[in-house]
C-alpha positions, 0 to 999 in steps of 0.5 A: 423279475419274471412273474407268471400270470398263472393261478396254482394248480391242484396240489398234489396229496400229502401227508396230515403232518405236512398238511397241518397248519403253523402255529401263526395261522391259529394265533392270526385267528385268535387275533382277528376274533379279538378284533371283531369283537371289539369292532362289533361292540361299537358298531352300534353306538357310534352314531348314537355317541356321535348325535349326543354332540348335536351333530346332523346325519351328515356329521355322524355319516363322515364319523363312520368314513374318516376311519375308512379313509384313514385307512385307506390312504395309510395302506401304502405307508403301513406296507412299507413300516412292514417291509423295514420292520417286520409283521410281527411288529407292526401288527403289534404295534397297530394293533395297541394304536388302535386301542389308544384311538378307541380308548380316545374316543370314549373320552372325547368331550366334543365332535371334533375330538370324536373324529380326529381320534377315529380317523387317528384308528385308520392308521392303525388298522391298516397296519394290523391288516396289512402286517396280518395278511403278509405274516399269513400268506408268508407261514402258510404253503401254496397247498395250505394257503386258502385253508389257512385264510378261510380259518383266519377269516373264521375268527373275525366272522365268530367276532362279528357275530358275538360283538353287535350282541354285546354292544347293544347291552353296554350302549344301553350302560352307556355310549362310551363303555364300548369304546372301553371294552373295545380298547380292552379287547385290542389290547389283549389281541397285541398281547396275544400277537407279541407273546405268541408269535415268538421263537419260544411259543413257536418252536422253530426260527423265524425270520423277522424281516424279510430279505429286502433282495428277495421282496416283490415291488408294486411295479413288478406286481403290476405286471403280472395279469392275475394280480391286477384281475383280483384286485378288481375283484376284490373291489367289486366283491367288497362293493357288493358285499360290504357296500351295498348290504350296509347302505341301501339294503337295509333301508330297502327292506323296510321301505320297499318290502314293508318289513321290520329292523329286526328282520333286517338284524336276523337276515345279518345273521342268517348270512353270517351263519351261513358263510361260517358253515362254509368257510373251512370248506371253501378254503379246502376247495380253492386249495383241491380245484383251484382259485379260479374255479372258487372265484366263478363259485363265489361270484356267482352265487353273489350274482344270484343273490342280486338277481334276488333282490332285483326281483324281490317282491316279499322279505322271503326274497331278501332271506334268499339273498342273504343266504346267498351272500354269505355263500358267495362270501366264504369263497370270495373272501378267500380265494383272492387273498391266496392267490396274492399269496400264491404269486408273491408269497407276501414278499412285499408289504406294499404290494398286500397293501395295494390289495387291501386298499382295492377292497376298502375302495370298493366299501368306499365308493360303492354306498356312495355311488349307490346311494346316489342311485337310489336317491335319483332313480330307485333300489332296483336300479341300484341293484341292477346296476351292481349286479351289471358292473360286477358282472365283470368279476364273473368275466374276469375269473373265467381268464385266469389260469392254474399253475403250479405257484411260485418258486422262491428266490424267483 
């Protein structure tokens, strides 16, 4: 199978008709919300359900990684359960395993069940993401494609920033009550999937599972250039973006910068405002100018924000950065998925999965190596040392090339 390793080039003016997006994407975004929500209600009580069993930091930090490393290592398999039964299916399905996991969890009675049954959610998780992301890259078109995942992204960003609010209210009810609502939340996001994602609430013919003659292989995918550059991309970006903002940054703010927890909470929110106010349009630039041209946007402004943080002397510095961040954000967490999309078209489940999994690599690794950093060196170094890496991403980038996007059947 011949892949090109080109990028798509500017598309060429259409119609508003022809340009509205399906059905699925407004479904997808209402999915992700329910999600996000869910996610952020626990966020904040899961360290502090997991002390009440006694346990060290370490005990409550390996809570927090089994759920990612379950993720993880499930990807490859959630791929294939989407190329023998379908998206739609396998979304539904993991996204009521999830709820099973979460709705465990709030009743576990020790450690040891509490992190069994989070790590058993890892499972779930990836199969929603993966089946998510192949049913979005399928039902879009390549003119479409950054537009709708920019939308997509916008649900879970809404998500993001409502849940934390409302998890601090029900941990302080009790720390078990998140994991309650959370169930409840993922169980509305599967009914929400399986019932509109019909023929019936679509209005047209879709086709389940895809044409086994017709998927693309991780050895065929690997071949092509543009696709192994994104998904270092991807790795780096999300070492950056969810790595280091979650591990040391927060404690940098207060012990370097002298300031407090809440302005760490409100610089969250400034960066989730501000990849919000741009998402929509970052999605319409990489469909008008081009991926390449968004990834050199997004990496750059990331870059920026870690030279802010290399020189940062006052929190104003760490406002900057964030800022920053969310800016680089709305085009990075954009344009890579779409041009998985716009080379395979989410023909192949394995091969989004191999995407996905690049990205929770890089959340992985990326706290722990910085981390260590810290501990032996200091915060800049940490800083510098991912501003240097992810120098590389900005390289990377700049070697793609556009074109016109893929043919089906090729």
């Amino acid at each position: 199978m011949l892949l090109r390793p080109k990028l798509p080039a500017r598309p060429s003016v259409k119609t508003s008709k022809e340009n509205r997006l399906p059905k699925e994407v407004t479904v997808l975004s209402v999915v992700g919300f329910f999600v996000a929500v869910g996610y952020g209600l626990i966020i904040p009580a899961i360290p502090l359900f997991a002390r009440t069993f006694g346990v060290n930091k370490t005990a409550i930090g390996l809570i927090i990684s089994a759920f990612a490393m379950s993720r993880f290592s499930s990807g490859l398999v959630s791929g294939r359960l989407v190329d023998k039964f379908g998206e739609r299916k396998v979304l539904a399905v993991g996204l009521f395993l999830v709820a099973i996991s979460s709705l465990a969890c709030g009743l576990a009675n020790s450690y040891i069940q509490l992190l069994v049954f989070r790590a058993a959610g890892g499972l779930g998780s990836s199969m929603f993401s993966v089946s998510a992301s192949a049913l979005l890259m399928r039902s879009v078109t390549d003119a479409q494609r950054a537009q709708a995942q920019s939308f997509y992204n916008s649900g879970f960003l809404l998500g993001g920033i409502a849940g934390p609010a409302f998890g601090g209210i029900l941990s302080a009810i009790s720390l078990r009550s998140p994991f309650f609502v959370y169930a409840a939340t993922l169980l509305m996001a599967s009914f929400t999937a399986t019932t509109f994602l019909k023929e019936k609430h679509l209005g047209r013919k879709i086709q389940e599972i895809q044409d086994p003659t017709n998927r693309i292989t991780i050895r065929d995918a690997l071949k092509s250039y543009p696709y192994r550059v994104v998904l270092v991309i991807v790795f780096l970006s999300n070492w950056t973006l969810f790595g280091l903002r979650s591990s040391i940054l927060p404690l940098f703010v207060t012990e370097k910068l002298h300031s407090t927890t809440s302005m760490v909470g409100f610089g969250f929110t400034v960066s989730a405002l501000a990849q919000g106010a741009l998402l929509i349009f970052a999605g319409k630039v990489s469909d008008h100018r081009g991926r390449r041209f968004s990834i050199l946007v997004g990496t750059s402004f990331l870059l920026g924000a870690l030279f802010a943080l290399i020189t940062a002397t006052h929190v104003s510095f760490y406002f900057l950065a964030m800022i920053l961040f969310g800016l680089g954000g709305a085009f990075i967490g954009t344009a890579p998925a779409s041009i998985v999309g716009d080379l395979f078209g989410g023909r192949g489940g394995q091969v989004i999965a191999l995407f996905q999994m690049a990205g929770d690599a890089g959340m992985i690794v990326g706290p722990i190596v910085l981390g260590t950093l810290t501990d032996l060196i200091s915060y800049r170094a940490a800083f510098i040392a991912t501003a240097v890496i992810f120098s590389s991403a900005l390289i990377l980038a700049a070697t793609l090339k556009e074109h016109s996007g893929p043919k089906k059947g090729k």
